[in-house]
C-alpha positions in Angstrom: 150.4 69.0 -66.4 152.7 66.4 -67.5 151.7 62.6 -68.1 152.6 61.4 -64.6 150.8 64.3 -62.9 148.2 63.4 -65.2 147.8 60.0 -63.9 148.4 60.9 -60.6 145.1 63.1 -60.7 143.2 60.6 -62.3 144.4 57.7 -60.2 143.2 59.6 -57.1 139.7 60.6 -58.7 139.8 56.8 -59.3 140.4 55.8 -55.3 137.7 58.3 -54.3 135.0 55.6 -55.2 136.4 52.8 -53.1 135.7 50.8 -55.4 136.1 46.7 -55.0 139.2 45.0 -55.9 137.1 44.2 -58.8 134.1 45.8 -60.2 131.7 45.6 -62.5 129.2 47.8 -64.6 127.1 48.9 -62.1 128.8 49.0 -58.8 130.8 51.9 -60.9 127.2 53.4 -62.0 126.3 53.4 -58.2 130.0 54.9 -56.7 129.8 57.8 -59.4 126.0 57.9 -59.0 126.4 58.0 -54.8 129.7 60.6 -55.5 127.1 63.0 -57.8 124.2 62.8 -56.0 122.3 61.7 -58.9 121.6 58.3 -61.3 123.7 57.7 -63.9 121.4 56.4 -66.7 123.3 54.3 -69.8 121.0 54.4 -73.3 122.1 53.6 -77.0 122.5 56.3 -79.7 119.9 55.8 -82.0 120.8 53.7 -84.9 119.8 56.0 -87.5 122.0 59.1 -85.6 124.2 60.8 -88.1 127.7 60.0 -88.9 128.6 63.7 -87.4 127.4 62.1 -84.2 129.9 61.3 -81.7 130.3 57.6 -80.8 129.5 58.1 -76.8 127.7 61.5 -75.3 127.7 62.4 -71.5 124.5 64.6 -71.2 124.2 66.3 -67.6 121.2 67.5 -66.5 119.8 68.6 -62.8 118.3 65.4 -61.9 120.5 63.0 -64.0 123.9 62.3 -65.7 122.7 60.1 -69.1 125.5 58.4 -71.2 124.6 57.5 -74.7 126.3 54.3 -76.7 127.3 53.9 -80.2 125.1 50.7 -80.5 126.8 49.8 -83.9 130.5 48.6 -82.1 131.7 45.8 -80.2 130.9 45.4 -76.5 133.9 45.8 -75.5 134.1 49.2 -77.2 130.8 50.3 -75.8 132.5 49.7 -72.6 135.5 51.9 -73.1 133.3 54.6 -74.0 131.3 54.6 -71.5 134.1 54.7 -69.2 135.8 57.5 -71.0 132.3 59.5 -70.4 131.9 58.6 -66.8 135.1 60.0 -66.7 134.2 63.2 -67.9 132.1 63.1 -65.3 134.3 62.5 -62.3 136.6 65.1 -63.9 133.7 67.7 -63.6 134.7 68.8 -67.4 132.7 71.2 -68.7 131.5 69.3 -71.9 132.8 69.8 -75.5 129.8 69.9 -77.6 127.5 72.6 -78.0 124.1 72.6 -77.3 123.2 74.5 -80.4 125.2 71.7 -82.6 121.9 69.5 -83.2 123.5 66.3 -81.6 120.8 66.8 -78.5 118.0 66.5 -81.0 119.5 63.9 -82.8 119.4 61.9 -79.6 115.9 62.6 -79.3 117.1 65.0 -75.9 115.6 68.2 -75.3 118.3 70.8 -75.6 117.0 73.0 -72.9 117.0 70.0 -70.3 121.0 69.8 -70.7 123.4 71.6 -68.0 126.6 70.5 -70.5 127.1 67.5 -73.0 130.4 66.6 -74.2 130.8 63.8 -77.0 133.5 61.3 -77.9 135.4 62.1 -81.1 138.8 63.1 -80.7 141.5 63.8 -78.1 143.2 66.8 -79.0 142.0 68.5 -75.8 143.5 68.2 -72.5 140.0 67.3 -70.9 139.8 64.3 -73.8 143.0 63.1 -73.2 142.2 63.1 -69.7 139.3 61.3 -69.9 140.7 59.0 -72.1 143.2 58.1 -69.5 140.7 57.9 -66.8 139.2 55.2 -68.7 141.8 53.5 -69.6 142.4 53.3 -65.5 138.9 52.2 -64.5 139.2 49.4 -67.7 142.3 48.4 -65.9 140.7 48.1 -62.4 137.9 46.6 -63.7 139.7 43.4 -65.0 142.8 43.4 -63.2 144.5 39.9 -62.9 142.7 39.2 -65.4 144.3 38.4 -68.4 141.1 38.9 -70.9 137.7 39.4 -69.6 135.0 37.0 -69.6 132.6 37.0 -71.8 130.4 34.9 -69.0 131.7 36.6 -65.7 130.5 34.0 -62.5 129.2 36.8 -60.1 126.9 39.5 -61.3 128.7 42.1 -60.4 131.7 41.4 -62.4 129.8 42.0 -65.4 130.3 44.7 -68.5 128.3 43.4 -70.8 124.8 44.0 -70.1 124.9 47.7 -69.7 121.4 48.8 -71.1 119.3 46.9 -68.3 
């Protein structure tokens, strides 16, 4: 698939949520969460994970699609990433990490709870580059005419930054 094709697909997968001319955090959680049938729950990577561990983790299981957070970045960076692995998500990608790789544990996740997990690291795949562009999408749609976000939104819903509540 070439790069217009590519953001042609995502672009659609984006429209699918009918999401607001703006959004915020959580009126994305509850579109994808409506969309999968099940809660989309956002938690922080331990701060003592492992270097090896990736910066943001997608973990799906039957009753629940949990995205884990680098808590050591900026918020704004937390942000990307966890649009990057909601976009896995919509994407229905399989999930790059093994189960068997130790990162589950690491979390403090049982292993044999998972369906798939995939972790951010690199984008040498077509599903990470895909992703990645997703992300970069919802970002845009999420702050469009605006020229920087703001770090003190005036409605609620606009927000980004309080993610973990």
């Amino acid at each position: 698939m070439d790069s217009s094709q590519l953001r042609a697909a995502c672009e659609q997968r984006l429209a699918l949520l009918e999401l607001p001319h703006r959004f915020g955090t959580q009126q994305l959680r509850e579109a994808v969460a409506a969309l999968r049938g099940k809660p989309i729950v956002f938690r922080q990577l331990p701060a003592d994970a492992d270097s090896s561990t990736p910066c943001g983790i997608r973990v799906e299981t039957p009753s629940a699609d949990l995205l884990f957070v680098e808590q050591g970045t900026s918020a704004a960076h937390q942000m990307h990433i966890l649009a990057h692995e909601i976009s896995h998500i919509l994407c229905n990608h399989p999930g790059s990490l093994a189960l068997g790789d130790g990162v589950a544990e690491s979390i403090g996740f049982n292993p044999t709870l998972a369906l798939r997990m995939s972790g951010r690291t690199t984008y040498t795949t077509a599903d990470e580059r895909e992703a990645e562009l997703l992300a970069t999408l919802i970002r845009q749609r999420a702050y469009r005419e605006r020229l920087h976000p703001s770090p003190r939104p005036a409605r609620a819903d606009e927000r980004w930054d309080a993610i973990f509540s």
